[in-house]
PyMOL Python script that loads the backbone (N, CA, C, O; Angstrom):
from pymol import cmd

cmd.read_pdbstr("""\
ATOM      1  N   UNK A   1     107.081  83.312 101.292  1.00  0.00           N
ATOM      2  CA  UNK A   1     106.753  84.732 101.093  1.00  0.00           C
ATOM      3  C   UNK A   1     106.849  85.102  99.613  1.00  0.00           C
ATOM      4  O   UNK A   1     106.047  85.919  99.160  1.00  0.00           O
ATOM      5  N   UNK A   2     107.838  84.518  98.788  1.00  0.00           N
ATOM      6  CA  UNK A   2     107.865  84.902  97.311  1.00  0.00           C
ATOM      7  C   UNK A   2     106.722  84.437  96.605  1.00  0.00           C
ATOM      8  O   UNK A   2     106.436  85.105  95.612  1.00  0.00           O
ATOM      9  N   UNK A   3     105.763  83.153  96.944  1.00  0.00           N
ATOM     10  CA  UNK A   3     104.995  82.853  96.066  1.00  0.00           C
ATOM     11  C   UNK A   3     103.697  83.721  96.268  1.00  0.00           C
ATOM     12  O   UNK A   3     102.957  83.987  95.320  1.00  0.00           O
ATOM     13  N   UNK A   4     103.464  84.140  97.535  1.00  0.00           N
ATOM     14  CA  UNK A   4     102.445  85.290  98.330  1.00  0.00           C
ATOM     15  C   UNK A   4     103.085  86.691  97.419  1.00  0.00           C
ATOM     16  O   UNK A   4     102.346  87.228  96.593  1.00  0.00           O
ATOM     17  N   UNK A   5     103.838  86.970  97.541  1.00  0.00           N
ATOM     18  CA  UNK A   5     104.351  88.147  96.165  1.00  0.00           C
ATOM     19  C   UNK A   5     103.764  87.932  95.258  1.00  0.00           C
ATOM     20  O   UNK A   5     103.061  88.819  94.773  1.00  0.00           O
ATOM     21  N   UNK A   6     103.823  86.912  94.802  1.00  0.00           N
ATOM     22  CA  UNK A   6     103.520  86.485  92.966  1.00  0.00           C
ATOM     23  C   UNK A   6     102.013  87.237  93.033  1.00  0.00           C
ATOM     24  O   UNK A   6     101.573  88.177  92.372  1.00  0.00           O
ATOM     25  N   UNK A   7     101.379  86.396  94.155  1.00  0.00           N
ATOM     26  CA  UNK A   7     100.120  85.972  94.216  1.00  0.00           C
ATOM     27  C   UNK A   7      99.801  87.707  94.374  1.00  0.00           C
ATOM     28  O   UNK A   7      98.761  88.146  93.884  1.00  0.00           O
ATOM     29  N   UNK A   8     100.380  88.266  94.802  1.00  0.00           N
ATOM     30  CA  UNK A   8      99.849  89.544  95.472  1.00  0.00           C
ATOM     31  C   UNK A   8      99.929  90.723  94.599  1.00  0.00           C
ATOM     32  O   UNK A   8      99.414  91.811  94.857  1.00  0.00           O
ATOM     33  N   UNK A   9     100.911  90.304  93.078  1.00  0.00           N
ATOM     34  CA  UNK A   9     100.979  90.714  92.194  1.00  0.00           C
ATOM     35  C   UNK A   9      99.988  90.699  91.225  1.00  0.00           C
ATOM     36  O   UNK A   9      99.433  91.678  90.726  1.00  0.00           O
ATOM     37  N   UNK A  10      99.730  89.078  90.904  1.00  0.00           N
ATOM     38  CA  UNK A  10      98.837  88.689  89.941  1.00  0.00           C
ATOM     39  C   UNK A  10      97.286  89.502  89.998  1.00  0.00           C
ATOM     40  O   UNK A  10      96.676  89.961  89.033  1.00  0.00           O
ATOM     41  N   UNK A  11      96.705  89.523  92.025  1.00  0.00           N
ATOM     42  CA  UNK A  11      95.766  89.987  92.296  1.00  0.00           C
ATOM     43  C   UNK A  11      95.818  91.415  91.843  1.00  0.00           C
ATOM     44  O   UNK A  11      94.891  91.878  91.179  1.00  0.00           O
ATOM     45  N   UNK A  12      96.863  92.131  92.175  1.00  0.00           N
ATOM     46  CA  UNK A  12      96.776  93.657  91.872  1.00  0.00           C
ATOM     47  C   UNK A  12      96.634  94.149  90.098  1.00  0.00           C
ATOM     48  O   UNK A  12      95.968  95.083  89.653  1.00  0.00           O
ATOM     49  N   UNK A  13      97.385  93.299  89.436  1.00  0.00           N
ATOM     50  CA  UNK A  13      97.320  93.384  88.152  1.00  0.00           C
ATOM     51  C   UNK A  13      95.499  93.187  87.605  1.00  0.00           C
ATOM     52  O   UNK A  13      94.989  93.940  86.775  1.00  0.00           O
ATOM     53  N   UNK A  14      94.832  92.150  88.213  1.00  0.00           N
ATOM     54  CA  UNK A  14      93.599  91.638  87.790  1.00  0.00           C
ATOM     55  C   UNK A  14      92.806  92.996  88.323  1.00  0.00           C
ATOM     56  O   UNK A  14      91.875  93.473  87.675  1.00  0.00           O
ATOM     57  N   UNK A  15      93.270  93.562  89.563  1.00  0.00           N
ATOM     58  CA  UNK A  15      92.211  94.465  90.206  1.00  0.00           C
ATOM     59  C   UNK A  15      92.156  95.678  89.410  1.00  0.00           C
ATOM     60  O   UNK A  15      91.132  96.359  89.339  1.00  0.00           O
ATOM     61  N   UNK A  16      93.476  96.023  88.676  1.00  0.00           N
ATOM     62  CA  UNK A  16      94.131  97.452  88.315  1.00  0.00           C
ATOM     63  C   UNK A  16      93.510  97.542  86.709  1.00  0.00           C
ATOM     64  O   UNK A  16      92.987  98.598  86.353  1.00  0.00           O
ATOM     65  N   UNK A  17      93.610  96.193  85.610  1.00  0.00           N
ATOM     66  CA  UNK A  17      92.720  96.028  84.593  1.00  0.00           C
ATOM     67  C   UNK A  17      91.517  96.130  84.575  1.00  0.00           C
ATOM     68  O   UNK A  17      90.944  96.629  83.607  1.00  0.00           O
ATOM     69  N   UNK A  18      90.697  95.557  85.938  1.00  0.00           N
ATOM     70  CA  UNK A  18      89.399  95.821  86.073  1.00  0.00           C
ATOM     71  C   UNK A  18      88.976  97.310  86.555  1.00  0.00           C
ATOM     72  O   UNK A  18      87.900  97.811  86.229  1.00  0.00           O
ATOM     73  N   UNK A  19      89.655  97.772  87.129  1.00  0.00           N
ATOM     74  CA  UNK A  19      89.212  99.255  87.708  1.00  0.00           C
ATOM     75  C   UNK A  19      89.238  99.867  86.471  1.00  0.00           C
ATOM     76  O   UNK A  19      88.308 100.658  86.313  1.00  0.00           O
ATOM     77  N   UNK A  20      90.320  99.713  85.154  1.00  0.00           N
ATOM     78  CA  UNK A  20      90.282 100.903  84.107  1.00  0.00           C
ATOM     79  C   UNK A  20      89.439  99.820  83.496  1.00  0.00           C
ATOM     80  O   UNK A  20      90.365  99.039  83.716  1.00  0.00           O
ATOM     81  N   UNK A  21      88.456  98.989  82.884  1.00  0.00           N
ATOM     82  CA  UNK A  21      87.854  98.464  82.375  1.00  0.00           C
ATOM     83  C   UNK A  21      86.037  99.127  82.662  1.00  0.00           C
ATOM     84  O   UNK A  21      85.122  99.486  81.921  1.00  0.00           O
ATOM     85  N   UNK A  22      86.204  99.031  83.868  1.00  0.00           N
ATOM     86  CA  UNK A  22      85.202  99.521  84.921  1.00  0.00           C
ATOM     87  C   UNK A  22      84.965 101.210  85.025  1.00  0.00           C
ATOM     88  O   UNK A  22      83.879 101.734  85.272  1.00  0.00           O
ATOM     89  N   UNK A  23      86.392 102.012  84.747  1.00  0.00           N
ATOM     90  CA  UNK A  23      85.968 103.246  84.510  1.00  0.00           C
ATOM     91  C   UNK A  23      85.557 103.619  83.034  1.00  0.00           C
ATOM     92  O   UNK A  23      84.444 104.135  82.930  1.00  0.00           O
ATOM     93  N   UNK A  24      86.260 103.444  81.911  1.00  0.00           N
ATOM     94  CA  UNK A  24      86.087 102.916  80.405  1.00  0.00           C
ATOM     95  C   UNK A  24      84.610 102.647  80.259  1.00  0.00           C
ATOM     96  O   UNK A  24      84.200 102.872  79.120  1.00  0.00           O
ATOM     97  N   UNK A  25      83.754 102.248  81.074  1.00  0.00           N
ATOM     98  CA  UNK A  25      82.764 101.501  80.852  1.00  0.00           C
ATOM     99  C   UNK A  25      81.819 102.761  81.020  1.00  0.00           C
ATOM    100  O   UNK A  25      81.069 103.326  80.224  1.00  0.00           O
ATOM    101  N   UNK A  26      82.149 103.011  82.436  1.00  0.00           N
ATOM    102  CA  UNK A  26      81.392 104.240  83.186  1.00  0.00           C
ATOM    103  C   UNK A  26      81.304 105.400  82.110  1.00  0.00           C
ATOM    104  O   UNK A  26      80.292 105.555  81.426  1.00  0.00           O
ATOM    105  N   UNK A  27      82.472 106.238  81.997  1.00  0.00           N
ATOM    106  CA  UNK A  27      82.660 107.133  80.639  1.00  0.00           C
ATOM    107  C   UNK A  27      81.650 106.701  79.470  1.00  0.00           C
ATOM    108  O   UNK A  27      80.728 107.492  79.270  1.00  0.00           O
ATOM    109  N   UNK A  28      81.694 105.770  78.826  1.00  0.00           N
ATOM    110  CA  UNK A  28      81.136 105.653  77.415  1.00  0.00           C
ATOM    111  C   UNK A  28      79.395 105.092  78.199  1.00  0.00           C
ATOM    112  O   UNK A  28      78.577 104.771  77.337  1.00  0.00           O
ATOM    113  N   UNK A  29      79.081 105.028  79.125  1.00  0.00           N
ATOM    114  CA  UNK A  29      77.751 104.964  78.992  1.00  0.00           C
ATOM    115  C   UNK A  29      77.272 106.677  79.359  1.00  0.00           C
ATOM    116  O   UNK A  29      76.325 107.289  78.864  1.00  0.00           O
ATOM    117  N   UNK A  30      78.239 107.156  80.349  1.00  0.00           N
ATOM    118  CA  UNK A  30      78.012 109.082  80.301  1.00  0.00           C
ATOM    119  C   UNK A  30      77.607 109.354  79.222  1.00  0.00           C
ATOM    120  O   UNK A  30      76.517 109.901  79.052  1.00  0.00           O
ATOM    121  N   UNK A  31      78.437 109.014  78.237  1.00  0.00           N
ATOM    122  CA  UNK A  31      78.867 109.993  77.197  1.00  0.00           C
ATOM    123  C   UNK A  31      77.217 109.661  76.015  1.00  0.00           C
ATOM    124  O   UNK A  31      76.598 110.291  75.158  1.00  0.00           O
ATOM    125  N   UNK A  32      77.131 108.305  76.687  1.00  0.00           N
ATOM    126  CA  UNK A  32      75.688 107.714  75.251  1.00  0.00           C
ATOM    127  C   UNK A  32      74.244 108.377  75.908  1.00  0.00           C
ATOM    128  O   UNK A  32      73.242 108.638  75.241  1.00  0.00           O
ATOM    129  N   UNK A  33      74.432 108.630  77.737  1.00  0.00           N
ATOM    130  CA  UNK A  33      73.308 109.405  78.203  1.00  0.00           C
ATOM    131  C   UNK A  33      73.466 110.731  77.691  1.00  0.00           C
ATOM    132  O   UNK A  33      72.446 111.358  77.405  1.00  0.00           O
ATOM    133  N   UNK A  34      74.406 111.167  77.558  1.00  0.00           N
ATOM    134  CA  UNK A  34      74.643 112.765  76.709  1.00  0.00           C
ATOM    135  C   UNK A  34      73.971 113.074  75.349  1.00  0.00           C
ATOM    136  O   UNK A  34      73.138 113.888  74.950  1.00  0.00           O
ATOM    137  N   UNK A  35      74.807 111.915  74.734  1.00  0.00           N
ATOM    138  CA  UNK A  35      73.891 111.827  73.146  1.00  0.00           C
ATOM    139  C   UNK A  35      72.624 111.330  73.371  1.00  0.00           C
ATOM    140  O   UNK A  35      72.128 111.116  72.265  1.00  0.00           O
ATOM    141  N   UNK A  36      71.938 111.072  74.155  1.00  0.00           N
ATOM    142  CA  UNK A  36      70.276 110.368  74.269  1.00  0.00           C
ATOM    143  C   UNK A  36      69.760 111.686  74.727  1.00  0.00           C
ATOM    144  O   UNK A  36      68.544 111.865  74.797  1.00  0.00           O
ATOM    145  N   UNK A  37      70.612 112.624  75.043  1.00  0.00           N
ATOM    146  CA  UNK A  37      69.413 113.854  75.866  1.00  0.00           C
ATOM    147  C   UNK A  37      69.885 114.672  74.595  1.00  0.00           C
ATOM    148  O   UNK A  37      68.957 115.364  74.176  1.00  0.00           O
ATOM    149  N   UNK A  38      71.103 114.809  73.820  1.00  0.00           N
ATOM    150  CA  UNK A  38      70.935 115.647  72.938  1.00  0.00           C
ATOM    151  C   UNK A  38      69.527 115.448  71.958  1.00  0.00           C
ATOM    152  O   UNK A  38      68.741 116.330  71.613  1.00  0.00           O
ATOM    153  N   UNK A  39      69.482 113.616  71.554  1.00  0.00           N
ATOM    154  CA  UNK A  39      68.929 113.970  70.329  1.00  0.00           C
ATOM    155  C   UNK A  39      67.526 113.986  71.034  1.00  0.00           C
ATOM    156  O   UNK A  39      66.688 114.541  70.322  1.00  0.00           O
ATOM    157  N   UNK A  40      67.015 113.517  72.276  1.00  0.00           N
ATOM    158  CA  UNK A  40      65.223 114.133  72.674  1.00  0.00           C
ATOM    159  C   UNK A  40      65.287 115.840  72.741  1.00  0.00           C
ATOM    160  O   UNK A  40      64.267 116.527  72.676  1.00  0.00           O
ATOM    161  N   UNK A  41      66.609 116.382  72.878  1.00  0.00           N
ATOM    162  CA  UNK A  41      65.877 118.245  72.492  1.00  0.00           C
ATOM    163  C   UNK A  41      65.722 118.233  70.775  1.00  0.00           C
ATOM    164  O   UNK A  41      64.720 118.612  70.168  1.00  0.00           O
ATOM    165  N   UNK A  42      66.874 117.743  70.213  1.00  0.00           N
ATOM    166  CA  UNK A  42      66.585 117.541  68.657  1.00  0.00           C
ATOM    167  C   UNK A  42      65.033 117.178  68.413  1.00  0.00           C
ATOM    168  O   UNK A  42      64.581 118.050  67.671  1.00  0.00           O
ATOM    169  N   UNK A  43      64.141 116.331  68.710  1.00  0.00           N
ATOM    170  CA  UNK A  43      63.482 115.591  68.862  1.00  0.00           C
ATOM    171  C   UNK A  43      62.222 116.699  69.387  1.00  0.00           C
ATOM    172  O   UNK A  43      61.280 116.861  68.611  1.00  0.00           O
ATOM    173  N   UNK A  44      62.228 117.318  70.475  1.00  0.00           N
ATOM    174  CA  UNK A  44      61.418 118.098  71.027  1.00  0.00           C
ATOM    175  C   UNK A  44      61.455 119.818  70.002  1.00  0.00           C
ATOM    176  O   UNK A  44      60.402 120.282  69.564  1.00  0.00           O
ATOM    177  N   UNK A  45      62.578 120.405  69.822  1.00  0.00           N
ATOM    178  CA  UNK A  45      62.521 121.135  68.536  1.00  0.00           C
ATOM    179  C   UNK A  45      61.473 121.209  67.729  1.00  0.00           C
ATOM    180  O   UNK A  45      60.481 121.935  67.663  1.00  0.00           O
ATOM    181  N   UNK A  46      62.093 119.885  66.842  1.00  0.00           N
ATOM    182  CA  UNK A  46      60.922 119.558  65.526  1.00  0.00           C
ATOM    183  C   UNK A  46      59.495 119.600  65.745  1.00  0.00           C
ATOM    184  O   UNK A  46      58.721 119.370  64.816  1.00  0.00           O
TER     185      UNK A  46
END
""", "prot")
cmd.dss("prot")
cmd.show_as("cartoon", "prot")
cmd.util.cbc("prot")
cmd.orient("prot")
């Protein structure tokens, strides 16, 4: 049962880096569709 711990640790650690890796990711592509619609009104303006 202790090495199933380890194991059950190691998995949660790998899952818990990837979920904030995975949200991190999500955010900064939001944020670059934000700046892509700012600069086509910039763009449509002119």
């Amino acid at each position: 049962m202790k090495t199933f711990g380890i194991m059950g640790f190691i998995f949660g650690m790998v899952g818990f880096t990837f979920g904030i890796t995975a949200f991190t990711t999500a955010l900064n592509s939001s944020n670059k569709v934000k700046e892509l619609e700012e600069r086509m009104k910039e763009l449509e303006e002119k």
